[in-house]
LONUSE-586022 format. One record per residue (C-alpha): residue number from 1; residue in one letter; x, y, z. Coordinates in steps of 0.5 Angstrom, whole numbers, always signed. Last residue first. Layout:
<tordrens>
<tordren seq="NUM" type="A" xx="X" yy="Y" zz="Z"/>
...
</tordrens>
This chain:
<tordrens>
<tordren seq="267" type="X" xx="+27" yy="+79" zz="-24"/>
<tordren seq="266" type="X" xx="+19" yy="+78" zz="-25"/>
<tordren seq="265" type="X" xx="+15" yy="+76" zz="-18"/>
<tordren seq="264" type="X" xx="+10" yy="+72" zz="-19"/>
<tordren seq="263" type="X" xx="+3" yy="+73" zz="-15"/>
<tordren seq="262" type="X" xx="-3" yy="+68" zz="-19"/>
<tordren seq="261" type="X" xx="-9" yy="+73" zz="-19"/>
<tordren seq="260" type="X" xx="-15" yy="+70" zz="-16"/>
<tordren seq="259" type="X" xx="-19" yy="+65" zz="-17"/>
<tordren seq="258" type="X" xx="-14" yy="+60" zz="-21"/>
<tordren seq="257" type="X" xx="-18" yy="+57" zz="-28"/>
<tordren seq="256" type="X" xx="-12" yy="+55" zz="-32"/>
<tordren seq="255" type="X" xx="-5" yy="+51" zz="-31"/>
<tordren seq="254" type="X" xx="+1" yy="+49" zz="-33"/>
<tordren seq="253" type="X" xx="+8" yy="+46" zz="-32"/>
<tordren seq="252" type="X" xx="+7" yy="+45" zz="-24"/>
<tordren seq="251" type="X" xx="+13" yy="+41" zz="-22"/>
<tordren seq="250" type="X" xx="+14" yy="+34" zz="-20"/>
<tordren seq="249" type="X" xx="+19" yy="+31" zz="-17"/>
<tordren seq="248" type="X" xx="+23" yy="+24" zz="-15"/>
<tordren seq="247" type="X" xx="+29" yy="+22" zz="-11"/>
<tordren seq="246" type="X" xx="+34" yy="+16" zz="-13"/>
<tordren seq="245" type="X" xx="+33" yy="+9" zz="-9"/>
<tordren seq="244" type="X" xx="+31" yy="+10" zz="-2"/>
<tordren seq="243" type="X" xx="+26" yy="+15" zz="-4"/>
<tordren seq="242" type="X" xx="+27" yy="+23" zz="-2"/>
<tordren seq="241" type="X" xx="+21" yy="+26" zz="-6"/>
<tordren seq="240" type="X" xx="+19" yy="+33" zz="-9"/>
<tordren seq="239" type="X" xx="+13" yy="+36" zz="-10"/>
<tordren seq="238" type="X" xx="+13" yy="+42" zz="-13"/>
<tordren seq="237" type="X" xx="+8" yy="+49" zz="-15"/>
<tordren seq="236" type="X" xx="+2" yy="+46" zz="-11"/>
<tordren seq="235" type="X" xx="-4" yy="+52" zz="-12"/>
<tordren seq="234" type="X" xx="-5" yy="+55" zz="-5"/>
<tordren seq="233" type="X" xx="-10" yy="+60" zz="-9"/>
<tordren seq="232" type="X" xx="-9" yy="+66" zz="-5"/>
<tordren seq="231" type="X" xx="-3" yy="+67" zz="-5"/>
<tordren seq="230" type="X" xx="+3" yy="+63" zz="-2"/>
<tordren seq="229" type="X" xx="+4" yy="+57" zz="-8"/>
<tordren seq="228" type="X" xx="+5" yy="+51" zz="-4"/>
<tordren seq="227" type="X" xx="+11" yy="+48" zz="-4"/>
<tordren seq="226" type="X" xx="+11" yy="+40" zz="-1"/>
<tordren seq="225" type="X" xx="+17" yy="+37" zz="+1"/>
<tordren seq="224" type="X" xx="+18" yy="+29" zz="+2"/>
<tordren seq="223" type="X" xx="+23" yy="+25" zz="+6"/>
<tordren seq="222" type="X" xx="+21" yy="+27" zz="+13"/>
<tordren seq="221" type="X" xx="+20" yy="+20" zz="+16"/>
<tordren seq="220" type="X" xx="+26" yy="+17" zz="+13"/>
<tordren seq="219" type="X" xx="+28" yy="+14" zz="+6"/>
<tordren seq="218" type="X" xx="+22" yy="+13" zz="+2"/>
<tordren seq="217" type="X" xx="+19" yy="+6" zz="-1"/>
<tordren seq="216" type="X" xx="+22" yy="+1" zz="+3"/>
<tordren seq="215" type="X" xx="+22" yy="+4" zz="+10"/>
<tordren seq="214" type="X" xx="+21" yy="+10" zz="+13"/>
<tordren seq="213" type="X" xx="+13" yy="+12" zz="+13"/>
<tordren seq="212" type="X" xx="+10" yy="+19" zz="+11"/>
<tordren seq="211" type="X" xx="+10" yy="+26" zz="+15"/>
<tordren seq="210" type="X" xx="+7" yy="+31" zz="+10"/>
<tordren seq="209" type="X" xx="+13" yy="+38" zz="+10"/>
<tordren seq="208" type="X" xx="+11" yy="+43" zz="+8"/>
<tordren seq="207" type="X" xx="+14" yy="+50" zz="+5"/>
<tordren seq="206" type="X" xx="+10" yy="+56" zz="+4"/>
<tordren seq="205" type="X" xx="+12" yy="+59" zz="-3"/>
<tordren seq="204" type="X" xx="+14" yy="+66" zz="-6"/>
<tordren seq="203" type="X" xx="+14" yy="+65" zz="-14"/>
<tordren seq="202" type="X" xx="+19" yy="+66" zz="-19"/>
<tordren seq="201" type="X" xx="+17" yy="+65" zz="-25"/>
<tordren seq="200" type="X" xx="+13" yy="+62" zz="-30"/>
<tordren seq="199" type="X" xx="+17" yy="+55" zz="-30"/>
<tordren seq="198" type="X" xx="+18" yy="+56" zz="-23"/>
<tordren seq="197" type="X" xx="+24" yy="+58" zz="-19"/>
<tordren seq="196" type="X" xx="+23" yy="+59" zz="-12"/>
<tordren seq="195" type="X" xx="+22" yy="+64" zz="-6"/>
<tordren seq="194" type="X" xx="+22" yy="+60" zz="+0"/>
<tordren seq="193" type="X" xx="+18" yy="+60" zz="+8"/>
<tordren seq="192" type="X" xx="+17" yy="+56" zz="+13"/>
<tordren seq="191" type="X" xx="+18" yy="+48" zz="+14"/>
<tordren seq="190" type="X" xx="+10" yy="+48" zz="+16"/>
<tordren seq="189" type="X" xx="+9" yy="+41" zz="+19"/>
<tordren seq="188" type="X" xx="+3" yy="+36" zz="+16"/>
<tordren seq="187" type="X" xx="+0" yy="+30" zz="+19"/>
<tordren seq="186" type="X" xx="-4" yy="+25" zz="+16"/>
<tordren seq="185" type="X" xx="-8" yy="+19" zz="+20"/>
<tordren seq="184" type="X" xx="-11" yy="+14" zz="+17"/>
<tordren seq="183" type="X" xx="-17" yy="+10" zz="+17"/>
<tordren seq="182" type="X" xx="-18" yy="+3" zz="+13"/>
<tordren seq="181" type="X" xx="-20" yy="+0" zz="+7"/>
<tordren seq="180" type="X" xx="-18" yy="+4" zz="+1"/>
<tordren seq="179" type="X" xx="-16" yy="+10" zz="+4"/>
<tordren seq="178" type="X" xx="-19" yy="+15" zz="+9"/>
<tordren seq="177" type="X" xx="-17" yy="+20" zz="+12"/>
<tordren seq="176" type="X" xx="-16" yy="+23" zz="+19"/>
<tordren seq="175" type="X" xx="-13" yy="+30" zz="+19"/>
<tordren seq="174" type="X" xx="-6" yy="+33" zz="+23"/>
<tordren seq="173" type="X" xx="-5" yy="+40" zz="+22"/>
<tordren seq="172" type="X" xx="+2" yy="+43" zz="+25"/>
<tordren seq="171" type="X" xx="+7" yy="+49" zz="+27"/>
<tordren seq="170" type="X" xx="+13" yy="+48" zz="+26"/>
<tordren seq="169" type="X" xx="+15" yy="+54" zz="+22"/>
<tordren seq="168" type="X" xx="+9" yy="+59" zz="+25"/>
<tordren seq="167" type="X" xx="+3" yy="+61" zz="+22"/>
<tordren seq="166" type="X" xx="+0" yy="+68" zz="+22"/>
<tordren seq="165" type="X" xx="-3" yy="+68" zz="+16"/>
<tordren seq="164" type="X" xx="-3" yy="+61" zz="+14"/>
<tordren seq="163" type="X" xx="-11" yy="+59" zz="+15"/>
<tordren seq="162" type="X" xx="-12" yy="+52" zz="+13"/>
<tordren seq="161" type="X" xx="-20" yy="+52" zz="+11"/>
<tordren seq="160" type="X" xx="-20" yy="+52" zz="+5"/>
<tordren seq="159" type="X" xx="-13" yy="+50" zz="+1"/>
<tordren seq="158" type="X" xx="-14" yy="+44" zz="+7"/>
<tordren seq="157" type="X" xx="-20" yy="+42" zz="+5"/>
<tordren seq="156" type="X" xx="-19" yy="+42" zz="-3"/>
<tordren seq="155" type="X" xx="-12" yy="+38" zz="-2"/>
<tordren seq="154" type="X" xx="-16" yy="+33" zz="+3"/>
<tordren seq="153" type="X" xx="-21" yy="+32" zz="-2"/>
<tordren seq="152" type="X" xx="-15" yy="+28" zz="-7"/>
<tordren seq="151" type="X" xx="-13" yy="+23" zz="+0"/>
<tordren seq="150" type="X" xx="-20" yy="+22" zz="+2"/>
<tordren seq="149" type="X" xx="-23" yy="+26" zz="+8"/>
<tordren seq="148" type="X" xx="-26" yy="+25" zz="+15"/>
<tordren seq="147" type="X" xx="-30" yy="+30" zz="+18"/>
<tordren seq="146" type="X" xx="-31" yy="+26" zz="+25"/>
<tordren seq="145" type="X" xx="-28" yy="+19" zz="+24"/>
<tordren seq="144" type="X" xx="-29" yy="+13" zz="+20"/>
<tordren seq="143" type="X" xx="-33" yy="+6" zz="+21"/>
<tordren seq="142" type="X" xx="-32" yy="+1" zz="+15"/>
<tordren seq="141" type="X" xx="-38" yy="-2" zz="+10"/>
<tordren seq="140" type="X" xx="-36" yy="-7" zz="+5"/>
<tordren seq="139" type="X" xx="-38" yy="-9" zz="-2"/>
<tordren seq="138" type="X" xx="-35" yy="-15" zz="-6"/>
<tordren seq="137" type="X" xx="-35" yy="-16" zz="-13"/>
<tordren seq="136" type="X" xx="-26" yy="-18" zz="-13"/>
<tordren seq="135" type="X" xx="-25" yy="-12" zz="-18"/>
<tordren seq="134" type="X" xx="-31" yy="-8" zz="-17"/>
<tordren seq="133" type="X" xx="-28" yy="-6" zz="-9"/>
<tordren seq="132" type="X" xx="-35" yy="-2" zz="-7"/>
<tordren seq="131" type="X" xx="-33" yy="+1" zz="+0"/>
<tordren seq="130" type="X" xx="-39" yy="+4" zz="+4"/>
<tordren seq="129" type="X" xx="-35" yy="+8" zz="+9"/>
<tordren seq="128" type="X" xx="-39" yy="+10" zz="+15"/>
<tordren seq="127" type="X" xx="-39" yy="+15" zz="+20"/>
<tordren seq="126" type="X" xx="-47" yy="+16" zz="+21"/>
<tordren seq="125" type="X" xx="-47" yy="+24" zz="+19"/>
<tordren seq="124" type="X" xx="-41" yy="+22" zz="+14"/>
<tordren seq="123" type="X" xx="-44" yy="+17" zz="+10"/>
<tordren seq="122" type="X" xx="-39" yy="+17" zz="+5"/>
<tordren seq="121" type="X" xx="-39" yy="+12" zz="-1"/>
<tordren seq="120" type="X" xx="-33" yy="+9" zz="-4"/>
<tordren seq="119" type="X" xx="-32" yy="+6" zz="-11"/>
<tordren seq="118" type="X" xx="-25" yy="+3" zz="-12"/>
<tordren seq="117" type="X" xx="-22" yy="-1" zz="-19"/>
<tordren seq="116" type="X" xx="-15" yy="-3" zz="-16"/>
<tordren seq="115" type="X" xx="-9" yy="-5" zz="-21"/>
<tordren seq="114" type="X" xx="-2" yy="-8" zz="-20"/>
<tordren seq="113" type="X" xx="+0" yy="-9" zz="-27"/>
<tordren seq="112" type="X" xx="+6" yy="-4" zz="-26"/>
<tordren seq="111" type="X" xx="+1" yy="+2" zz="-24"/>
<tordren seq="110" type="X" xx="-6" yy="+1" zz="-26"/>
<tordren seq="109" type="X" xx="-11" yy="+4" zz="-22"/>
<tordren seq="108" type="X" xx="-19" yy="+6" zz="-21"/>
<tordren seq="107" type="X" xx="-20" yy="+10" zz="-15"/>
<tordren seq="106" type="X" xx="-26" yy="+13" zz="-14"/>
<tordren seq="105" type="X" xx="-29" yy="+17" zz="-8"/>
<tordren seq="104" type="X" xx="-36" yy="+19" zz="-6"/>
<tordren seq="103" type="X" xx="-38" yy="+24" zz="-1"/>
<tordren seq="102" type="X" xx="-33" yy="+27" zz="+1"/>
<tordren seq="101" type="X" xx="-33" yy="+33" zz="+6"/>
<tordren seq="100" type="X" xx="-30" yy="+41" zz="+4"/>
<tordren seq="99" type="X" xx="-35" yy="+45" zz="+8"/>
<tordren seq="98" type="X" xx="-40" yy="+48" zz="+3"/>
<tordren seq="97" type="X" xx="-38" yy="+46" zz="-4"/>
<tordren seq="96" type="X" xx="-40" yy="+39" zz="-1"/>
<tordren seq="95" type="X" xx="-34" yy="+33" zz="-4"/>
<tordren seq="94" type="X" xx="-34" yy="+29" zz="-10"/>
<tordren seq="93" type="X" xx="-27" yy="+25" zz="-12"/>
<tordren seq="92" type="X" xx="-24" yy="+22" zz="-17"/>
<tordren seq="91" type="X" xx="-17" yy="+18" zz="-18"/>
<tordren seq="90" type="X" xx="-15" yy="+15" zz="-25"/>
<tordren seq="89" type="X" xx="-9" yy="+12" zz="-25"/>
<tordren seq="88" type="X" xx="-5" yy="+10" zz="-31"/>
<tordren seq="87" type="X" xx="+3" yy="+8" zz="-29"/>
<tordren seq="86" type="X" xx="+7" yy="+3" zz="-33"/>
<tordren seq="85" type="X" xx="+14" yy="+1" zz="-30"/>
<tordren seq="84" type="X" xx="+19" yy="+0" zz="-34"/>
<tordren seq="83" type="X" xx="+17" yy="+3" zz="-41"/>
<tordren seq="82" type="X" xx="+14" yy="+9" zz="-37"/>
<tordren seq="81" type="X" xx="+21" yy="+10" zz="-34"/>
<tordren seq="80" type="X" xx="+25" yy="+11" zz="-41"/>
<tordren seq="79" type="X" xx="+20" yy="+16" zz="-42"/>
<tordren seq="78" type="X" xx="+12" yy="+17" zz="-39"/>
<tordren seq="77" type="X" xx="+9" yy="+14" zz="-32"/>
<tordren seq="76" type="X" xx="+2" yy="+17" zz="-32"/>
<tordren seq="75" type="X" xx="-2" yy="+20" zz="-27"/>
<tordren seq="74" type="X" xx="-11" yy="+23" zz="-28"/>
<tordren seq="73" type="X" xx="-14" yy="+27" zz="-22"/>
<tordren seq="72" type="X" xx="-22" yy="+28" zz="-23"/>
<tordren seq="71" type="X" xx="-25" yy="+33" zz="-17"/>
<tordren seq="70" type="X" xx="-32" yy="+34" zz="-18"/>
<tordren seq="69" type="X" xx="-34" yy="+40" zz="-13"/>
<tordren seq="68" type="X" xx="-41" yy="+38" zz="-11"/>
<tordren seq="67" type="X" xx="-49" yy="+41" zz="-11"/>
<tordren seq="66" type="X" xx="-53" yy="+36" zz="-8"/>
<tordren seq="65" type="X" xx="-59" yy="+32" zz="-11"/>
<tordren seq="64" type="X" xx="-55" yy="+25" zz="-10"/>
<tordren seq="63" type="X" xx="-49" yy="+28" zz="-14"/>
<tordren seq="62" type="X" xx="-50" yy="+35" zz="-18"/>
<tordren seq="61" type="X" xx="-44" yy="+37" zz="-21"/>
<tordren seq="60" type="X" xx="-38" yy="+43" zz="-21"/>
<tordren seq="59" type="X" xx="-31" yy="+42" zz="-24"/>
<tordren seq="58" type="X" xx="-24" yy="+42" zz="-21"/>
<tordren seq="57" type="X" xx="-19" yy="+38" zz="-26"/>
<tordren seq="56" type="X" xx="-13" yy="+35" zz="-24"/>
<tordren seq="55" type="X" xx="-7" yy="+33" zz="-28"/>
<tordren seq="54" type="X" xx="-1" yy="+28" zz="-28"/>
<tordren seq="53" type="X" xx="+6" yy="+27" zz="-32"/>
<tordren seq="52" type="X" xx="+11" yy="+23" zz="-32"/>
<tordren seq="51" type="X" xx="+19" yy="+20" zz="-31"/>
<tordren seq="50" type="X" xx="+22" yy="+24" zz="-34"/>
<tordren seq="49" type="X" xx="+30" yy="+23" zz="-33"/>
<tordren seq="48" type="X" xx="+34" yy="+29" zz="-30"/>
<tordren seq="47" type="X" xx="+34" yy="+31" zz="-22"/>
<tordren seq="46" type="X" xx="+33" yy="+23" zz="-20"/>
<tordren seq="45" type="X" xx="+27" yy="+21" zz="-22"/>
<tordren seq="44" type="X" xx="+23" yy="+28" zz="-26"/>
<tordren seq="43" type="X" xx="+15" yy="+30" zz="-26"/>
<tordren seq="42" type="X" xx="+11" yy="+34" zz="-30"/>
<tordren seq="41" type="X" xx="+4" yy="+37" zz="-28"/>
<tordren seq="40" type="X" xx="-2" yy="+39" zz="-31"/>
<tordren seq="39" type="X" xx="-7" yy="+44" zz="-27"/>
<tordren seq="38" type="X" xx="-14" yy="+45" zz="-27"/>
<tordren seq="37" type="X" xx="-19" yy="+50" zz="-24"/>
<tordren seq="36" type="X" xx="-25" yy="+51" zz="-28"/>
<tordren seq="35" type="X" xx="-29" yy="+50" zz="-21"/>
<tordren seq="34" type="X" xx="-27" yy="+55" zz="-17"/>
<tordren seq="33" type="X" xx="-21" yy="+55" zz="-11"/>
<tordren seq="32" type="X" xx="-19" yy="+59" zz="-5"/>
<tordren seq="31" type="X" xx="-25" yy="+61" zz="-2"/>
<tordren seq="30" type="X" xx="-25" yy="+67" zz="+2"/>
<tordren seq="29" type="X" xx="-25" yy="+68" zz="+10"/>
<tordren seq="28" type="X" xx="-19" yy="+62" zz="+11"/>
<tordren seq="27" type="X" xx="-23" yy="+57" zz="+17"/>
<tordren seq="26" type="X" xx="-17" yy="+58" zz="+22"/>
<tordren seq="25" type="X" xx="-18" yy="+50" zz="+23"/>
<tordren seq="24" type="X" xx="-22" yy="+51" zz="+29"/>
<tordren seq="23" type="X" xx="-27" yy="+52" zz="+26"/>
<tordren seq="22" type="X" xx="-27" yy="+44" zz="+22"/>
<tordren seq="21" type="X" xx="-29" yy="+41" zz="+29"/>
<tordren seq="20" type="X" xx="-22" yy="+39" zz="+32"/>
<tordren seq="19" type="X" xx="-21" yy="+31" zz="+33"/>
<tordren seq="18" type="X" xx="-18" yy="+29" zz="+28"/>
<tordren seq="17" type="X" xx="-12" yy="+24" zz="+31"/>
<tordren seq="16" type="X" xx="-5" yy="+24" zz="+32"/>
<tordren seq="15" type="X" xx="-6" yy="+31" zz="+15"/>
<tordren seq="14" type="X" xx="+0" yy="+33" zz="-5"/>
<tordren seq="13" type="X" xx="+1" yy="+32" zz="-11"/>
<tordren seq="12" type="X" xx="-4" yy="+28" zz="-15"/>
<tordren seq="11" type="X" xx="+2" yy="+24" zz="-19"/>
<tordren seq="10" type="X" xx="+7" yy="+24" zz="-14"/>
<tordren seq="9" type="X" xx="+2" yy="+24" zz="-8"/>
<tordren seq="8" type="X" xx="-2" yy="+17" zz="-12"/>
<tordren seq="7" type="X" xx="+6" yy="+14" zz="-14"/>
<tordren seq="6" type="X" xx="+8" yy="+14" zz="-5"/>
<tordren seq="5" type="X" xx="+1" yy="+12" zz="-4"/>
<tordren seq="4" type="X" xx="+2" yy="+5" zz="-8"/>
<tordren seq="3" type="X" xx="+9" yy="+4" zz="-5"/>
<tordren seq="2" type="X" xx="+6" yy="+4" zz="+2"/>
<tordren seq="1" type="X" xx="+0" yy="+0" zz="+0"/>
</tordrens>
């Protein structure tokens, strides 16, 4: 599963237990996302090989009479790497346009012959997760916790409701989410602020550090670093990723529909 999660952040970029009510986050006062968003990422092994590329694409719709963000997330491996290691992931998320909480979740993946095709519902008023797993035919139902997310949600969630005006480094943000079959508890430490390099500019950023598991996969507990845009938009700008063998990046190389002017600093 490890291995599998390491794939979905590269590819989707991109929180102790969540006991807080949503408040008590900082709720931001402005929204920091609207339908029509999209961005297309590239990523890089080791600094220089290319290795694929993902998008993510915010839409509005009408689910169970309710109106939704419709997130739709979609990864493939290219290059040298794509012929080793073949990547098609599709990964959707549905979630209230009010207070950021699923309802439904999709993961329909492909990575190396390993493949899942996932369908989970959210009854969050009774704390359960409705799991349709089409590959085996098999439905299960879980308990899940107070404002629970999906790993794609979170990313919106957190853009919202995370307010970084008097944030300090060290600080951090723990969310339960839930993945495949089973709660998970997610944390995420401010590093504090860098002004980087990016293909439309230079671009002030707040930097986070998501807590991952050493091991196979990543060489320590720290071994990600996330840069996130520090205007309103919050978008992702570079992931990048200690592994056990070789590092792993992604920059943002495009994007449309942003809310609110995207701030670049021009030399």
């Amino acid at each position: 599963m490890k291995k599998n999660l390491l794939i979905a952040l590269a590819i989707l970029l991109i929180p102790h237990s969540f006991s807080q009510e949503i408040a008590e986050l900082g709720r931001s006062k402005e929204s920091a996302y609207q339908a029509g968003e999209w961005f297309k990422f590239k990523m890089s092994y080791s600094g220089w090989m290319k290795a694929g590329e993902a998008t993510l694409e915010l839409k509005e719709t009408i689910l169970n009479k309710k109106p939704v963000f419709h997130v739709v997330g979609k990864g493939k491996t290219t290059g040298p790497i794509g012929w080793i290691f073949k990547v098609r992931d599709r990964y959707e998320s549905y979630f209230d346009k009010e207070n950021n909480l699923p309802y439904k979740f999709i993961r329909d993946i492909n990575e190396g012959g390993h493949t899942k095709n996932l369908e989970i519902e959210f009854d969050q008023e009774n704390q359960k997760a409705y799991v349709n797993n089409f590959k085996k035919n098999k439905e299960t139902v879980h308990d899940t916790e107070l404002g629970v997310q999906d790993m794609v949600s979170a990313f919106y969630y957190l853009r919202n409701n995370y307010d970084t005006t008097n944030i300090k480094p060290g600080e951090e943000v723990n969310l339960t989410m839930f993945f495949d079959f089973e709660n998970y508890n997610f944390k995420l430490k401010y590093l504090g602020k860098e002004t980087i390099r990016t293909a439309f500019g230079k671009v002030k950023c707040l930097m986070f550090r998501p807590y991952v598991m050493a091991g196979r996969v990543f060489k320590e507990e720290e071994s990600l670093t996330l840069w996130i845009s520090a205007d309103k938009n919050k978008i992702p700008l570079r992931l990048k990723a200690d592994l056990a063998i070789g590092s792993l990046r992604a920059d943002l190389e495009a994007f449309k529909g942003l809310k609110h002017p995207f701030e670049i600093q021009f030399d």
